[in-house]
N, C-alpha and C positions, 0 to 999 in steps of 0.2 A: 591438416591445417588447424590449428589453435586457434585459441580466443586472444584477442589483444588486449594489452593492460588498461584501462579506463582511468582518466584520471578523475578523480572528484572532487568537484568543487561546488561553492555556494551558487545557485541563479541568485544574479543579485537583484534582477526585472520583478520585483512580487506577482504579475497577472502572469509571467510565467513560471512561476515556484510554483504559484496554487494550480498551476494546469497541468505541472510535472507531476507532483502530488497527489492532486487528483486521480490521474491516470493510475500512477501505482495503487493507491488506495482500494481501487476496482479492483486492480490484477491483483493483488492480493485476498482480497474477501473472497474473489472468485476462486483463487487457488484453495483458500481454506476449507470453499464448500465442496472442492473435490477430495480434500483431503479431511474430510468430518466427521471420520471412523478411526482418525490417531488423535482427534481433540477436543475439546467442548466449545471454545468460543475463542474469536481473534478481536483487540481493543487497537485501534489508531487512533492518536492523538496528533489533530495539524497543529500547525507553527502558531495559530491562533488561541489554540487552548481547544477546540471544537473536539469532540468525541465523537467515533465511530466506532461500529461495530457488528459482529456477524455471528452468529452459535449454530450449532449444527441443525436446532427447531427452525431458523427462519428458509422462509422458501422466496 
């Protein structure tokens, strides 16, 4: 059985974009620090301008 097609689109609710976002924001840093031995650092930038970030020093 396959993956079904996702369609995507804007959340247009803001308390849910930044929750959606949020959430990815983690799953990704967290992906990065498993994966910290193909890269030196991962940069997010939300919809507000806000910087985030993760390198393979941080614990």
């Amino acid at each position: 059985m396959g993956r079904r097609k996702v369609e995507i689109k804007r959340i247009e609710k803001k308390s849910s974009r930044q929750v959606t976002f949020s959430k990815r924001r983690n799953g990704l840093i967290e992906e990065a620090r498993h994966l910290s031995i193909l890269f030196v650092a991962v940069l997010v930038v939300s919809a507000s301008g806000k910087l985030y970030g993760s390198s393979s020093g941080d614990k």
